[in-house]
ZASETOR-438970 format. One record per residue (C-alpha): x, z, y; residue in one letter. Coordinates in Angstrom, 2 decimals. Layout:
N
<node><X>X</X><Z>Z</Z><Y>Y</Y><code>a</code></node>
...
***
This chain:
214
<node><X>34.89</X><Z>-5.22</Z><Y>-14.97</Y><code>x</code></node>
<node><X>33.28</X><Z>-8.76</Z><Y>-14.09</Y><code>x</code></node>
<node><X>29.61</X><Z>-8.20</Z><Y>-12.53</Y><code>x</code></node>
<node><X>27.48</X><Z>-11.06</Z><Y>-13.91</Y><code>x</code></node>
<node><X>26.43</X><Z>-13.19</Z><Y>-10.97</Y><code>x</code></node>
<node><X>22.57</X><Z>-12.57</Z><Y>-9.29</Y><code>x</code></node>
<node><X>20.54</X><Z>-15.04</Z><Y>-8.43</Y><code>x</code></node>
<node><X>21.03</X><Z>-15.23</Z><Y>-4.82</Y><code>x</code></node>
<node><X>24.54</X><Z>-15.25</Z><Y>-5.71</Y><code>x</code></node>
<node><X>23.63</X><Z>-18.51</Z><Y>-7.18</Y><code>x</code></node>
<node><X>21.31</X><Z>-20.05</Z><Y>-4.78</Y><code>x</code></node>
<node><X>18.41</X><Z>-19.53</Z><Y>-6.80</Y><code>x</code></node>
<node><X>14.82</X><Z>-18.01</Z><Y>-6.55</Y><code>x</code></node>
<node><X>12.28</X><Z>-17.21</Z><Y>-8.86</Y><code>x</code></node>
<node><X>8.81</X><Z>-18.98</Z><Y>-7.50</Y><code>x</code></node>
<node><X>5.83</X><Z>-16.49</Z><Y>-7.78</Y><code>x</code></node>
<node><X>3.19</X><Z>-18.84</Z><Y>-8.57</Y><code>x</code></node>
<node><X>4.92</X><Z>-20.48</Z><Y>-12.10</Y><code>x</code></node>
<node><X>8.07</X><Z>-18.83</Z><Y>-12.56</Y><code>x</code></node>
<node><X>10.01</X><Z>-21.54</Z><Y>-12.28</Y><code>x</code></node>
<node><X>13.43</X><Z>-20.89</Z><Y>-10.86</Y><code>x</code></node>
<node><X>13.91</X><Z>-22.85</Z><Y>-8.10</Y><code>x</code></node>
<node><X>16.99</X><Z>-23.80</Z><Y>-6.14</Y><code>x</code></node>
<node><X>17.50</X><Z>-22.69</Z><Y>-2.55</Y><code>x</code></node>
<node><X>18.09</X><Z>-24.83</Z><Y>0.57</Y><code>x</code></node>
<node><X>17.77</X><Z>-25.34</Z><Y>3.94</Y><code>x</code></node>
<node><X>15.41</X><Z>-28.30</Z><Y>3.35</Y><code>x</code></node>
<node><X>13.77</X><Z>-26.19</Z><Y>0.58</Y><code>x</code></node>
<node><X>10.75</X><Z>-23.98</Z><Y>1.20</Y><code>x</code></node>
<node><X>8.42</X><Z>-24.70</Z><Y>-1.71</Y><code>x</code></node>
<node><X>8.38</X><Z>-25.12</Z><Y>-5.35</Y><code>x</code></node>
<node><X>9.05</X><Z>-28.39</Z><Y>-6.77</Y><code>x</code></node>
<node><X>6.50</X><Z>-28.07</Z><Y>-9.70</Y><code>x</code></node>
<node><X>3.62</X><Z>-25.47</Z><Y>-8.01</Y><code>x</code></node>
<node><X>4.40</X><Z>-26.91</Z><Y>-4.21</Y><code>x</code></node>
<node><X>3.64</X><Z>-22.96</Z><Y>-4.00</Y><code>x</code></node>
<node><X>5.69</X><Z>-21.53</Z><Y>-1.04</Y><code>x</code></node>
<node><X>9.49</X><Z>-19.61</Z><Y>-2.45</Y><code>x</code></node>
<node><X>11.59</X><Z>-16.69</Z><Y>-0.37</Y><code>x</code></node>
<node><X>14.44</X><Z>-14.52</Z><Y>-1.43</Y><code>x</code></node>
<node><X>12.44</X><Z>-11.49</Z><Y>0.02</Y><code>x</code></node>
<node><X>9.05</X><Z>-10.67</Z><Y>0.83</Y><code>x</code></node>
<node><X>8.55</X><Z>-10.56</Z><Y>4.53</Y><code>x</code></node>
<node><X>8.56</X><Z>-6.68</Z><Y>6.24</Y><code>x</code></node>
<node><X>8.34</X><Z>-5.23</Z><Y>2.82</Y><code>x</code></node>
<node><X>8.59</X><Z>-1.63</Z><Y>4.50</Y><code>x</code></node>
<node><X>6.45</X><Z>-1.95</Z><Y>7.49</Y><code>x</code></node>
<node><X>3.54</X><Z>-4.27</Z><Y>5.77</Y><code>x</code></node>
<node><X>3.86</X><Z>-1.51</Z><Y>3.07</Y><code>x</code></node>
<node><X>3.50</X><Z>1.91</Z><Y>5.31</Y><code>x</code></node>
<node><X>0.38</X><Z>-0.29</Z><Y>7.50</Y><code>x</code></node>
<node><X>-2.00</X><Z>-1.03</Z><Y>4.11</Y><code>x</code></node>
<node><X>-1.15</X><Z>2.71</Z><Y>2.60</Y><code>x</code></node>
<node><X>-1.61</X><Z>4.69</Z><Y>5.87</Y><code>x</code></node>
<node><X>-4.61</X><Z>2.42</Z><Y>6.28</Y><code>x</code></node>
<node><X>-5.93</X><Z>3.53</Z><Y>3.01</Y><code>x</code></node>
<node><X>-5.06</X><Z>7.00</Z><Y>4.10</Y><code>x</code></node>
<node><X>-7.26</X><Z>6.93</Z><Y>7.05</Y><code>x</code></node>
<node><X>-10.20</X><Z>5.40</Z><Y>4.65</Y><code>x</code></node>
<node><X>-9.87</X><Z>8.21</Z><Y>1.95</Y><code>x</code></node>
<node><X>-10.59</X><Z>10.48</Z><Y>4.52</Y><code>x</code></node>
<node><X>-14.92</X><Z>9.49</Z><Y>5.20</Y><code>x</code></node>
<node><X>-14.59</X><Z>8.46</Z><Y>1.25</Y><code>x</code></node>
<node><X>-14.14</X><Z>11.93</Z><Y>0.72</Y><code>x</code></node>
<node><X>-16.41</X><Z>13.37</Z><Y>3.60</Y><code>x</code></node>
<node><X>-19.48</X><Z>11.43</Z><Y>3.65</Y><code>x</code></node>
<node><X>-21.98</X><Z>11.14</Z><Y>0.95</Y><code>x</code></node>
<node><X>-20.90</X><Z>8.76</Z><Y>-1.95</Y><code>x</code></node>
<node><X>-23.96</X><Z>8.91</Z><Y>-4.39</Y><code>x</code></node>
<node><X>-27.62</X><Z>10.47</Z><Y>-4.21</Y><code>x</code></node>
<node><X>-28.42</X><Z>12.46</Z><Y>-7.19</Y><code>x</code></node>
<node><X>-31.62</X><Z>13.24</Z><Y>-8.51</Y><code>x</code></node>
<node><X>-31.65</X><Z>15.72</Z><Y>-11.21</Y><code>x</code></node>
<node><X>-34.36</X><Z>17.68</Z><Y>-13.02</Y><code>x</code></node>
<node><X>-36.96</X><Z>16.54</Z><Y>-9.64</Y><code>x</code></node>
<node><X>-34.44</X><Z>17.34</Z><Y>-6.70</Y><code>x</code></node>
<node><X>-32.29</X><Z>15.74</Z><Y>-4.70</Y><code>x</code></node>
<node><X>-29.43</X><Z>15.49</Z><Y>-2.92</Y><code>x</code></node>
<node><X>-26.11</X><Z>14.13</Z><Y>-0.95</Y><code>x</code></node>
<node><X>-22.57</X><Z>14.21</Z><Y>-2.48</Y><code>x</code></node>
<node><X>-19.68</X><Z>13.87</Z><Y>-1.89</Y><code>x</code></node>
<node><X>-16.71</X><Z>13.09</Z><Y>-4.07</Y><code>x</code></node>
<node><X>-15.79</X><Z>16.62</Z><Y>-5.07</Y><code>x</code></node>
<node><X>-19.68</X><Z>17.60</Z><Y>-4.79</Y><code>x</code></node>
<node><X>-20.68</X><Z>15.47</Z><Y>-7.72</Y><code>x</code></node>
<node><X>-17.75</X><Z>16.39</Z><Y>-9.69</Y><code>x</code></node>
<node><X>-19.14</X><Z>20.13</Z><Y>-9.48</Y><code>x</code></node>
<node><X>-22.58</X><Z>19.26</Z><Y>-9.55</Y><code>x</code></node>
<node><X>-21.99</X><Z>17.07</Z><Y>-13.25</Y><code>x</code></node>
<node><X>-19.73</X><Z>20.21</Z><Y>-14.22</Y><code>x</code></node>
<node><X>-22.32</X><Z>22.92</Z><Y>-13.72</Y><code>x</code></node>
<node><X>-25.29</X><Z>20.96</Z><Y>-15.50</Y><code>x</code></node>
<node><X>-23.03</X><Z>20.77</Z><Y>-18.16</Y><code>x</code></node>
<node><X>-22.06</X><Z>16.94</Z><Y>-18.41</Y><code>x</code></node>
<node><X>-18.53</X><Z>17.64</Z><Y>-18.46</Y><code>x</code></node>
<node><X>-17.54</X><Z>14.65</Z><Y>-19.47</Y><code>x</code></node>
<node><X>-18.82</X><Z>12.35</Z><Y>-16.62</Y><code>x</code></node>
<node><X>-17.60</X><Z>15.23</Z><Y>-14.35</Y><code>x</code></node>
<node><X>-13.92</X><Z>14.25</Z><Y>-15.82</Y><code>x</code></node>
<node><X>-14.40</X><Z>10.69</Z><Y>-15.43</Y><code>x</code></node>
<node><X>-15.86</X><Z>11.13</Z><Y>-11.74</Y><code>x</code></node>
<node><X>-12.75</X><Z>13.03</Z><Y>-10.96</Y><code>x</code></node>
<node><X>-10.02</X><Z>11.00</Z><Y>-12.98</Y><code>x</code></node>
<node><X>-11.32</X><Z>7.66</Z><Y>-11.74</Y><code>x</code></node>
<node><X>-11.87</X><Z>8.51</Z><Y>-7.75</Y><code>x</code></node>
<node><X>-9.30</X><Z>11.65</Z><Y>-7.11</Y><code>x</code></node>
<node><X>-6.77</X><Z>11.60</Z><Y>-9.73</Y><code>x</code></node>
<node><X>-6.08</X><Z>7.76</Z><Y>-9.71</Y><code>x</code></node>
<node><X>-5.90</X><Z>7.46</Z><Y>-5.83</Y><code>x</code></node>
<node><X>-3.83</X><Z>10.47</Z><Y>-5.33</Y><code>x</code></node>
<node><X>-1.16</X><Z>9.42</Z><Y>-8.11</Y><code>x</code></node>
<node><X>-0.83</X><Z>5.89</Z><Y>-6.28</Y><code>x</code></node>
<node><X>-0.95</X><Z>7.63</Z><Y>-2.66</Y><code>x</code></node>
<node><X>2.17</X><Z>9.54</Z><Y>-3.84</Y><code>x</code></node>
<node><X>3.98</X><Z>7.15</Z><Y>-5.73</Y><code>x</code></node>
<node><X>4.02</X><Z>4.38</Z><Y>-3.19</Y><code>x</code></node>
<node><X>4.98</X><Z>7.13</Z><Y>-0.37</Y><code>x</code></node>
<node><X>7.88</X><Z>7.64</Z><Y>-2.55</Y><code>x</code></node>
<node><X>9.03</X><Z>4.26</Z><Y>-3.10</Y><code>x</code></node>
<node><X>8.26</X><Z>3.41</Z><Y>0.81</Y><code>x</code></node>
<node><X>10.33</X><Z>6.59</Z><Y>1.78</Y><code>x</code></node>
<node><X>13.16</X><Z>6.17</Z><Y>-0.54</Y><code>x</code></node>
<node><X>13.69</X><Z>2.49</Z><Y>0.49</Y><code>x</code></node>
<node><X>13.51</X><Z>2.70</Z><Y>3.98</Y><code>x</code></node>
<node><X>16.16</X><Z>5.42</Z><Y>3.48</Y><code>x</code></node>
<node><X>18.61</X><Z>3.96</Z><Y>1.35</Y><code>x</code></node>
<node><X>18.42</X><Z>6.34</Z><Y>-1.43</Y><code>x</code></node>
<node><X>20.20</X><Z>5.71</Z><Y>-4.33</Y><code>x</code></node>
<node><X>18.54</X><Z>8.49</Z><Y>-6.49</Y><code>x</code></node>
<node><X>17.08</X><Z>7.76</Z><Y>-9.89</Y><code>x</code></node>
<node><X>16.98</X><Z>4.12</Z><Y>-9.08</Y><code>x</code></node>
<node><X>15.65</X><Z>3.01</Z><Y>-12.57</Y><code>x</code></node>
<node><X>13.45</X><Z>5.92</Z><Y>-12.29</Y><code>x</code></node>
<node><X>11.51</X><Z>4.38</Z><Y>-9.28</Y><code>x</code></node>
<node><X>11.73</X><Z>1.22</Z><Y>-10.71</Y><code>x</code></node>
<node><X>9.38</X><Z>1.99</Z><Y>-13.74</Y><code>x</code></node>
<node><X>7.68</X><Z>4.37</Z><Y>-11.04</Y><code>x</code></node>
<node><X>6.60</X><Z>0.68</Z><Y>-9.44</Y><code>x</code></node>
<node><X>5.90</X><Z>-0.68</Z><Y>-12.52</Y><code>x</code></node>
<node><X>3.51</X><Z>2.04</Z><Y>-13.39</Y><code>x</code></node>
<node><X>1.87</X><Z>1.83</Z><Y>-9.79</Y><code>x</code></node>
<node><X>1.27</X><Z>-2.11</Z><Y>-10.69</Y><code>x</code></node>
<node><X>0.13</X><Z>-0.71</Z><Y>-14.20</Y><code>x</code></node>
<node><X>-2.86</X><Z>1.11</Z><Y>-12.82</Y><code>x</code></node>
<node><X>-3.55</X><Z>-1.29</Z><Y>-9.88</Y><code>x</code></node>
<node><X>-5.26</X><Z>-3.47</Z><Y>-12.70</Y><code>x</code></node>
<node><X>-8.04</X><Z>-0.94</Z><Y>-13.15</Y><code>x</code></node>
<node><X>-7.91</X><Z>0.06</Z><Y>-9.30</Y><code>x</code></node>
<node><X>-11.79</X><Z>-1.58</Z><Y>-9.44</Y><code>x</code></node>
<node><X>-12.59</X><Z>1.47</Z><Y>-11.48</Y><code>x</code></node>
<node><X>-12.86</X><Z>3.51</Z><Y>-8.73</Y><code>x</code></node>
<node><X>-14.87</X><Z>1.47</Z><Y>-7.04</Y><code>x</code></node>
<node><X>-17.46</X><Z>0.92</Z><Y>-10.37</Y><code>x</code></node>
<node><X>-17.93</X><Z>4.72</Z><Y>-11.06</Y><code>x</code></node>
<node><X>-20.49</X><Z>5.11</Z><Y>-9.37</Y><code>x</code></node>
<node><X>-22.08</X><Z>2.64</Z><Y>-10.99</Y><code>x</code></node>
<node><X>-20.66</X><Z>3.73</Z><Y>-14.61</Y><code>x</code></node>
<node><X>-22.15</X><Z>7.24</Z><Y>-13.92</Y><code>x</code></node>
<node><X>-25.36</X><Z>6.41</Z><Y>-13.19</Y><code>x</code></node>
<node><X>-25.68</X><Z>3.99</Z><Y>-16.08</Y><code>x</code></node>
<node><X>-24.34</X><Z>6.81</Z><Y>-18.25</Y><code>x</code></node>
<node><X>-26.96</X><Z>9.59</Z><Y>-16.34</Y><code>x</code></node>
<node><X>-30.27</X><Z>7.60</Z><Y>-16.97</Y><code>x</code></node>
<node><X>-29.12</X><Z>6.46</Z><Y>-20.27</Y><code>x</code></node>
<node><X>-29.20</X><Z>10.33</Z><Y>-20.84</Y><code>x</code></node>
<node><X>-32.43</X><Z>11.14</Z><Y>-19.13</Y><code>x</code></node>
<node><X>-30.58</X><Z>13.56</Z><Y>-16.90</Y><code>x</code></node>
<node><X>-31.92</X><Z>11.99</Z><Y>-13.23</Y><code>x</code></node>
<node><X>-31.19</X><Z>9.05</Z><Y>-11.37</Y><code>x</code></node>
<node><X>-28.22</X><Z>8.07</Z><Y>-8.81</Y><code>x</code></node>
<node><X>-27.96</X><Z>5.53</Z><Y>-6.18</Y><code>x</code></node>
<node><X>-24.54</X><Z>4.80</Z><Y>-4.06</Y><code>x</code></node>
<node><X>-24.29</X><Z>5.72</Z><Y>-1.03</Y><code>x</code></node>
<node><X>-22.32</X><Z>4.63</Z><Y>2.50</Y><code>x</code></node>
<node><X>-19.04</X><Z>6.37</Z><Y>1.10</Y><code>x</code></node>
<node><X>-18.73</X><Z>4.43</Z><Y>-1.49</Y><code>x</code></node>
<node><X>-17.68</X><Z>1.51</Z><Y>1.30</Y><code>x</code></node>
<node><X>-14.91</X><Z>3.56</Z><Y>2.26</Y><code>x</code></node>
<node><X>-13.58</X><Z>3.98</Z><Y>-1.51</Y><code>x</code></node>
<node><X>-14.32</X><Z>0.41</Z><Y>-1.72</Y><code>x</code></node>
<node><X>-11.48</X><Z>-0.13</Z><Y>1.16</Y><code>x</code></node>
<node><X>-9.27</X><Z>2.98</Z><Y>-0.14</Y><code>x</code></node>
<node><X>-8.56</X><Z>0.78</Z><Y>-3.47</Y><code>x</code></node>
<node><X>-8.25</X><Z>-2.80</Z><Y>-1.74</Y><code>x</code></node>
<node><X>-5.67</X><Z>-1.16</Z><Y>0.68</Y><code>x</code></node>
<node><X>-3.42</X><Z>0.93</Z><Y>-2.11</Y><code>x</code></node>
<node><X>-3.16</X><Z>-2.46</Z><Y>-3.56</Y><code>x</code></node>
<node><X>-2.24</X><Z>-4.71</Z><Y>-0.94</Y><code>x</code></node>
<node><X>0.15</X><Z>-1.82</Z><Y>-0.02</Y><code>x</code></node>
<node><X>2.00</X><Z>-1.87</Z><Y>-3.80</Y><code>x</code></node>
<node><X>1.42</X><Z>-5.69</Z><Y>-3.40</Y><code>x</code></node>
<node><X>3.82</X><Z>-5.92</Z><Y>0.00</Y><code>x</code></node>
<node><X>6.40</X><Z>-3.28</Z><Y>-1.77</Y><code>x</code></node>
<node><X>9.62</X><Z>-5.29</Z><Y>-2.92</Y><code>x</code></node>
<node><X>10.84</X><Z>-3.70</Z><Y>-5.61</Y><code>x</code></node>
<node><X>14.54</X><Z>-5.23</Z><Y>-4.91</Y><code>x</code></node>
<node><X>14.57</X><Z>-3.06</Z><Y>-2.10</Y><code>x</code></node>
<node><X>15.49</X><Z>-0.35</Z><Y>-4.77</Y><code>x</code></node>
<node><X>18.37</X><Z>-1.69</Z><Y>-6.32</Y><code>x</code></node>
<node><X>19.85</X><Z>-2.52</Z><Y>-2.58</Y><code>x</code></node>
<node><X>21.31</X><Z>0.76</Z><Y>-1.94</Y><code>x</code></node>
<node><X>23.54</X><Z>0.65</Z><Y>-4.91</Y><code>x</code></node>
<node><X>24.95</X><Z>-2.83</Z><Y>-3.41</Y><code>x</code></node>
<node><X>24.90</X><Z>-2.23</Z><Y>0.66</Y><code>x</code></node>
<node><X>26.36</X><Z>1.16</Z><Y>0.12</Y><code>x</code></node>
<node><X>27.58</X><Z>1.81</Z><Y>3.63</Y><code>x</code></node>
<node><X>26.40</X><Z>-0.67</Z><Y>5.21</Y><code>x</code></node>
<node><X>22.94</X><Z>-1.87</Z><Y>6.40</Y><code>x</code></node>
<node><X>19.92</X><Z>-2.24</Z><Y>3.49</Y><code>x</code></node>
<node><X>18.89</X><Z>-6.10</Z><Y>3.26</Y><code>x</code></node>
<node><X>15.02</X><Z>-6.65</Z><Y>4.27</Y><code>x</code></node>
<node><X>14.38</X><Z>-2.62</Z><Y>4.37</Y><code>x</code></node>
<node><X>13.60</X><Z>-2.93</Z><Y>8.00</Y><code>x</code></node>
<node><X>12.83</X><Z>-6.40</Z><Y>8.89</Y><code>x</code></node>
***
């Protein structure tokens, strides 16, 4: 069965910045419409990848441990945390902003924490399971990075939401910094991931992965 010919095969790469496809030479370096800068690959696409999400790693941890918000409800106040507010919303009985509290700064960062551990892992190894499967995985990862500033807003969505409900006020607090860095990092991270990387185990099979490990 004739394989259809890939672009590399035919000297060609697709330029990030229009889309243009552009041809590929030793001469050649940037796009002839954009004068944006082209490459078959994007540079360490493994180790830039592991850096920004163990980086965010390190972050979540003080996101999670120091004080986020101060909450003043029904004349007292106090300090908390992540999963403290959650609980705190939950037991005064505004379930709702409890949910979006722990959807917007738990759920979200742990779904992109695993999935891009996943795709970094599987890579780097050469696995050819579920290829198509990880493929939409990265797709979905890119999905939600478009509301990754969610996280970052809650805060300030929650306290809007709280005062326009007479409940108390809130004000951020210095862990909110450290989200703010958790959701910059997750996204650089799926931003350095080449998804090609996927489909190069089912082409290098036995032999060395192109651009897992450079």
């Amino acid at each position: 069965m004739n394989t259809p010919a890939n672009a590399d095969d035919l000297g060609l790469c697709l330029c990030h910045g229009c889309g243009q496809a552009c041809e590929l030479g030793s001469d050649k370096h940037t796009c002839e419409r954009c004068g944006a800068a082209i490459h078959r690959r994007k540079a360490n696409a493994i180790s830039r990848g592991w850096a920004f999400l163990l980086a965010a790693l390190v972050f979540y941890i003080p996101a999670n441990l120091l004080p986020v918000m101060h909450t003043e409800m029904l004349g007292s106040g106090s300090e908390s945390t992540i999963g403290g507010g959650v609980l705190e919303f939950w037991e005064a009985g505004a379930w709702d902003i409890a949910l979006i509290i722990f959807i917007a700064s738990v759920g979200v960062p742990a779904i992109k924490f695993f999935s891009l551990g996943l795709l970094l892992f599987t890579a780097q190894r050469g696995s050819t399971w579920a290829c198509r499967q990880r493929s939409q995985l990265y797709r979905f990862v890119e999905l939600i990075g478009y509301w990754s500033m969610l996280d970052v807003m809650v805060v300030a969505l929650v306290a809007a939401l709280v005062q326009l409900r007479g409940l108390g006020t809130i004000e951020p607090r210095v862990g909110i910094l450290f989200f703010g860095m958790v959701v910059v990092l997750t996204m650089f991270s799926a931003m350095s991931f080449d998804p090609r990387l996927i489909w190069d185990s089912r082409t290098n099979e036995g032999g060395r992965i192109d651009g897992a490990t450079d």
